[in-house]
N, C-alpha and C positions, 0 to 999 in steps of 0.2 A: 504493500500500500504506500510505501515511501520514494517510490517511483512514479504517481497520480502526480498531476498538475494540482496545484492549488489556485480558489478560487478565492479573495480575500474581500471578507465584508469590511466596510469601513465606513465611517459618517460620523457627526456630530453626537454627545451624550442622547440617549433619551428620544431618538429619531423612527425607533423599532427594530432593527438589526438584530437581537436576539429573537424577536419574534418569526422574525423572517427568516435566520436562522434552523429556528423547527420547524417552523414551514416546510421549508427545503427538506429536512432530511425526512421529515414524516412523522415526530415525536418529540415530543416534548424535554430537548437534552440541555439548553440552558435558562438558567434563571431571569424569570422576567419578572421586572417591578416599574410602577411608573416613579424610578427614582433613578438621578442620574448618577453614571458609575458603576451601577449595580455589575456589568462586566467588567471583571478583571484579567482573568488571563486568556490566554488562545483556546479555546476551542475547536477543535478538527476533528468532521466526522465524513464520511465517503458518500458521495450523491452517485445516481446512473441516471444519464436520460438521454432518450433516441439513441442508444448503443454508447453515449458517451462516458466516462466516470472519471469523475476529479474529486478531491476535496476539498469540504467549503470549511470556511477559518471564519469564527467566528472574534471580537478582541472589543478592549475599553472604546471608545468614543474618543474619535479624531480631534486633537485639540491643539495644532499648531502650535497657536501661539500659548501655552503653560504658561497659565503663572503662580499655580501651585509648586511648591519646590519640598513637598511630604517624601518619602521616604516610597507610600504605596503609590501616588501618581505616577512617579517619575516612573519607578516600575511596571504601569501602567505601559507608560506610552512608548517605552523600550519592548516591551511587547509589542505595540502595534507597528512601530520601525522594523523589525522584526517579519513580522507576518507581508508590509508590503513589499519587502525585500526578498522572499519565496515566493510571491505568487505569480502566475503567470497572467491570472484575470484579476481586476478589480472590481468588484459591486460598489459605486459609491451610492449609499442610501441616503437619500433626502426628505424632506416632512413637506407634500404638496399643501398641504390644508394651512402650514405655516408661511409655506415663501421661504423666499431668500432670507435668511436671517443675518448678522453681523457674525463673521467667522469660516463664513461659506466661501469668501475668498482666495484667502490663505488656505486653504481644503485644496480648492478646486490647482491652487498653485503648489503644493506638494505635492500632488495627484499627477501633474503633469509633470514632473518634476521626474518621475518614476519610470519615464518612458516607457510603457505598459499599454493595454489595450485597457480602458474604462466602461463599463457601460454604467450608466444613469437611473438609481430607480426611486422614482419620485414615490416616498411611499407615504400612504392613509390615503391615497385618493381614491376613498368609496364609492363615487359616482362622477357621471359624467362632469357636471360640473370641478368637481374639486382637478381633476384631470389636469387640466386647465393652469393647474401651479407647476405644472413640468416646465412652463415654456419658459419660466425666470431663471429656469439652471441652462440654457441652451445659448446664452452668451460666454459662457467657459470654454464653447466648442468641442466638446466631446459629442461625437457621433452618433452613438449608442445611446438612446433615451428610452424607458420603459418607465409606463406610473402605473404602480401596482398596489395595489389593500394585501399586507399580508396579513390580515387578520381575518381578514375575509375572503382570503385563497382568488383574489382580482388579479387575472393577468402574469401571474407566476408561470404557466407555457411558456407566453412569449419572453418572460426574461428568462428564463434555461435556454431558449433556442438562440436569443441573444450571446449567451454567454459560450455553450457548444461550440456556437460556428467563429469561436476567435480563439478557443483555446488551441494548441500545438497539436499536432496529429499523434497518435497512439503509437507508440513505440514497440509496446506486448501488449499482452492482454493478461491483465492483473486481475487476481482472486479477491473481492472485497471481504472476505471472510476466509481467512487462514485457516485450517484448521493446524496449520504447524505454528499456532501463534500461541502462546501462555499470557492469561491474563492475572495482570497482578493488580490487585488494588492495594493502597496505603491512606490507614483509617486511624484515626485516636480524637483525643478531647485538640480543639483548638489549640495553636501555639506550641504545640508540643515538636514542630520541628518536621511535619510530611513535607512541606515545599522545599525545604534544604535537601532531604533527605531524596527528592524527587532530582533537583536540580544537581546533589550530585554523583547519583546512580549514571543520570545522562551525562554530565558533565557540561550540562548545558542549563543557562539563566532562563528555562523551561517555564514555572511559575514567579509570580509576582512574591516576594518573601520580604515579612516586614512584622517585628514583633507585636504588632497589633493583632488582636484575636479577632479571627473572622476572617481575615483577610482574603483568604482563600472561598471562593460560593457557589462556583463548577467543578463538575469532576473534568477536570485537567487529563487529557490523554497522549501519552507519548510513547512511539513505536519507536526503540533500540535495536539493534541485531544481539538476538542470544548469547553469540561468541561472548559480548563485552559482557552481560551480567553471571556467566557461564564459562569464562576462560578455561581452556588445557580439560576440560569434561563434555563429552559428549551427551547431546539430548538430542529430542524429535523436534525442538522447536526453532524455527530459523528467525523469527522474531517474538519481542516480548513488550506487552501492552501495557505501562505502566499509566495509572489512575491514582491522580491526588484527588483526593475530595476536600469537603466541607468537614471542619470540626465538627462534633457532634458535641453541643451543649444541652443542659439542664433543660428539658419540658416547658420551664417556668421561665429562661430567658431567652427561648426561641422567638425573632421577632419573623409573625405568621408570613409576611410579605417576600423577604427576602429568604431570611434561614430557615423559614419551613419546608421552602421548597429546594432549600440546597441540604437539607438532612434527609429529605424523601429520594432525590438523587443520590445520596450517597449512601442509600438502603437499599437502590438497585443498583448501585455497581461491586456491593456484599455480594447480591443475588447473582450476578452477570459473569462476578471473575469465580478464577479457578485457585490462589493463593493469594490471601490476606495477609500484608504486611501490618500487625497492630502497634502504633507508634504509643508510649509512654515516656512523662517524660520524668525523668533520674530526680528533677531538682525537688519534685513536689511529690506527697504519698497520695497513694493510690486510691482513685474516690469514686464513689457508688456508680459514678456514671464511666466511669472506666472498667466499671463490671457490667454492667449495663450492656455497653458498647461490645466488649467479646464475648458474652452471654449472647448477642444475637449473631454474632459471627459464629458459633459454633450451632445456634438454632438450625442457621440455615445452610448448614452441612459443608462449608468449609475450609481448604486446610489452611491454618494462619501459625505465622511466626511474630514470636512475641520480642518486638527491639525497644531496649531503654535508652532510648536519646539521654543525649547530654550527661552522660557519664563520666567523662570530662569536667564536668562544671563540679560534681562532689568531688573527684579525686582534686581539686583547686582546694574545696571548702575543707577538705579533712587533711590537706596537706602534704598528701602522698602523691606515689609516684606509679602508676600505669607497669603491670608487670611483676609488682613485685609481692610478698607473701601477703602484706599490708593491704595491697588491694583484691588480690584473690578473699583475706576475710571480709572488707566491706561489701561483695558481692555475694559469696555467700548469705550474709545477713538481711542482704537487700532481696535477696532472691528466696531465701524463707520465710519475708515475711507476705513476699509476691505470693508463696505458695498458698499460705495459710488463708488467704483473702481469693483466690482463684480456686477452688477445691474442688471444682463443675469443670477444670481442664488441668490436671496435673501432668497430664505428657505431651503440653506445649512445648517446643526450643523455646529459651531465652537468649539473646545475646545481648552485652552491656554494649554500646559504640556511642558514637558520636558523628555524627551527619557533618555537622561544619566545621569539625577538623580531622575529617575522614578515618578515623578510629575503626576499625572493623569493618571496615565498609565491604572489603573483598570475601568476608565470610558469610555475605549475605544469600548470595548465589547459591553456596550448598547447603544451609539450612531450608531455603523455597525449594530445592531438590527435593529434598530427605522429605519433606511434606508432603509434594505432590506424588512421588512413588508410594508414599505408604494412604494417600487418599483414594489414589486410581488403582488402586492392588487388587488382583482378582483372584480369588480364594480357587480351589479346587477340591469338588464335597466328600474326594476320597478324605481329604486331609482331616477335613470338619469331621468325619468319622469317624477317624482316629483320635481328636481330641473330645468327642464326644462320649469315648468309651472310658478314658480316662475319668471325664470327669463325671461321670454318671457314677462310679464308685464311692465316691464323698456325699456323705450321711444328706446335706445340705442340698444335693443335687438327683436323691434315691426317682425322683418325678421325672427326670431329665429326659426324654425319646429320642430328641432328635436337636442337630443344627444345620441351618440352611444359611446358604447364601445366597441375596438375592441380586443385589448391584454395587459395581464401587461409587464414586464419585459422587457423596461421603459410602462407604463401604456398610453396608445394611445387612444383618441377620438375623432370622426370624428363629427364636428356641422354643423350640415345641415341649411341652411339660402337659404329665398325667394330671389330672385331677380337676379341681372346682376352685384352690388356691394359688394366685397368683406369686411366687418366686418374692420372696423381701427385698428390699432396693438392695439391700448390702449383697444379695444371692446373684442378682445380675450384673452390683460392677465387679464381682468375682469371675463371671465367667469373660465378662471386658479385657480385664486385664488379662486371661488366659488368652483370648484371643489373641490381644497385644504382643504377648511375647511368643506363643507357639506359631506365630505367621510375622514377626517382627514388624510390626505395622502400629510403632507409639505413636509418631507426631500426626496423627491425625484424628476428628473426629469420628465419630462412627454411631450408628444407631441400631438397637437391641429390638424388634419388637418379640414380647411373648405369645406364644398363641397355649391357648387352655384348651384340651382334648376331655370329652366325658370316657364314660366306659366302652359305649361303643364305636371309638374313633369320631363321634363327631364335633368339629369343633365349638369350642363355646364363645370365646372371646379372643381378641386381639388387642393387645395394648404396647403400647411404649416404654 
């Protein structure tokens, strides 16, 4: 997919662009508010139309002339330099119901500045009338003018077909759905350091990073080649989908407009990927909503590796020095108490690193390994027989009949038991961890259902 043309939205704050955005790809994948700013980083997702495919780059609101000089702006609009420097087409989106506004200038003299193909899409023009405010962007000279309602899917053909017939001719013909791609998502509470962590996996200023919480309000996607997060080990994957998301905060100071819908996104890119990178961060303990948050990553089956950012920042505050016995025991301690408070996943990895001065960063690669082997493992039910017979002799498991397997990715087994009594919780994560070790398969999730059998084989109940 990293061979597609890209097609780069661009306009003023608050003009529609993220609307139009999902428009395009067909779903709703960035956050819309009528507040400006609300976009911050790139967005890049694969469009097809009339045989063609590109991607369309979604970014902050074209603002020349800055005279913000924040720390999140500026990184703002380093992104959007950025994205017009990769693309081969421009969308410059305008507000027809508005007109030319002050700013529209200096746009339209960047834009050309870019020596690039533009085309014009005068948008909210819901009706004939409003149509009508295209013709005040037509002294810039750009060729290419379409006025379209994306809200109301007006005139979207003609600007694809606009777009199509300027982009570069097809060189292959590219899969928009790999299946030799690994998706990885990276999730934790705000601020804890995903965008560092994202930016330097790629080695590239990817995400907008700024110790302001929130910062972050799309899930951020970025395609790497394997080799690089995978060096010197062979996999099936020839590229890897790396997704920053949205902090997940407190219920209570979710603001519904913005971050509701960047938490909802960042509950289907849990659902979407195949390894969870769950970020924590070393300086602060461990808070309900940090159980919260892998409590539903392991709900929704799975395999995640557990990183303690900023590890670095204690071995400052306690004085010590990286390596040595001193810090092997503050990890330890930090990691028993990690246990004690996580007791719903004790055969997570943990690794301590540090993102922004790249502390571990190279052993990230074979921990998402070790994860996804033992999440996509597929049992063989001679085996499950064997351990079946085993464990059918312990007093605790005399009901025992049978173990099935039924799928991996998370790995599901169905234990069949005599009688009318359901197995004690304690009875089932006994046969868990048997499973875990007789098939080596710890760092991942996995789910149990029991099925109850009466006397004469028929089943009674199914439970979890």
């Amino acid at each position: 997919m990293n061979n597609l043309p890209r097609v780069a939205l661009v306009g003023r704050p608050n003009v529609g662009k993220s609307t139009l955005f999902n428009r395009l790809v067909g779903s709703r994948q960035a956050v819309v508010a009528d507040i400006a700013g609300t976009t911050r980083d790139r967005l890049e997702r694969p469009v097809q139309w009339r045989g063609h495919q590109f991607i369309i780059v979604d970014m902050a609101g074209l603002e020349p002339a800055l005279t913000e000089k924040n720390e999140i702006s500026q990184g703002m609009q380093e992104q959007v330099n950025r994205a017009l420097k990769d693309a081969a087409v421009i969308i410059w989106v305008t507000d027809a119901a508005a007109g030319l506004l002050p700013g529209d200038e200096l746009s339209a003299e960047l834009l050309r500045r870019q020596h690039k193909p533009v085309v014009v899409a005068a948008n909210k023009a819901d009706n004939d009338k409003l149509e009508l405010g295209q013709y005040e962007f037509s002294q810039f000279g750009f060729e290419d003018m379409v006025p379209i309602s994306a809200v109301h899917a007006r005139n979207i053909d003609p600007l694809l077909d606009a777009v199509v017939a300027l982009l570069p001719e097809p060189t292959e013909e590219v899969e928009l759905h790999d299946e030799k791609e690994l998706r990885l998502a990276i999730i934790g509470r705000p601020n804890v350091g995903k965008s560092t962590l994202l930016n330097a996996l790629t080695q590239d200023n990817r995400a907008v990073v700024s110790a302001e919480a929130g910062t972050t309000r799309d899930a951020v996607d970025t395609i790497v080649p394997a080799r690089e997060l995978f060096p010197n080990t062979y996999t099936k994957w020839q590229t890897v989908r790396l997704i920053d998301t949205a902090g997940i905060r407190r219920r209570g100071k979710i603001d519904r407009q913005i971050e509701g819908w960047s938490v909802l996104r960042t509950f289907d890119t849990i659902d979407a990927s195949e390894v969870v990178l769950f970020v924590i961060d070393a300086t602060e303990k461990l808070v309900h909503q940090d159980l919260q948050v892998a409590e539903r990553v392991v709900t929704a089956g799975r395999a995640i590796v557990l990183l303690v950012n900023k590890w670095d920042a204690v071995l400052e505050k306690k004085n010590l020095i990286g390596g040595t016995p001193e810090d092997d025991e503050a990890q330890s301690e930090f990691l028993n108490d990690l246990r004690s408070k996580m007791q719903f996943m004790p055969w997570v990895q943990v690794l301590f690193m540090s993102a922004q001065k790249g502390i571990n960063l190279d052993v990230i690669g074979k921990l998402v390994l070790n994860a996804f082997v033992a999440w996509s493992r597929k049992i063989d039910q001679k085996d499950l027989d064997e351990l079946t017979v085993q464990l059918a002799k312990m007093p605790r498991l005399k009901s025992l009949r049978k173990i099935t397997y039924q799928h991996a990715s998370p790995p599901v087994f169905h234990l069949h038991v005599h009688g009318h009594h359901l197995p004690h919780f304690s009875t089932t994560r006994y046969v868990e961890n048997a499973l875990r070790d007789f098939f080596d398969m710890g760092p991942t999730p996995m789910k149990i259902w029991t099925v109850t059998t009466s006397a004469g084989g028929k089943k009674i109940e199914t439970v979890e």
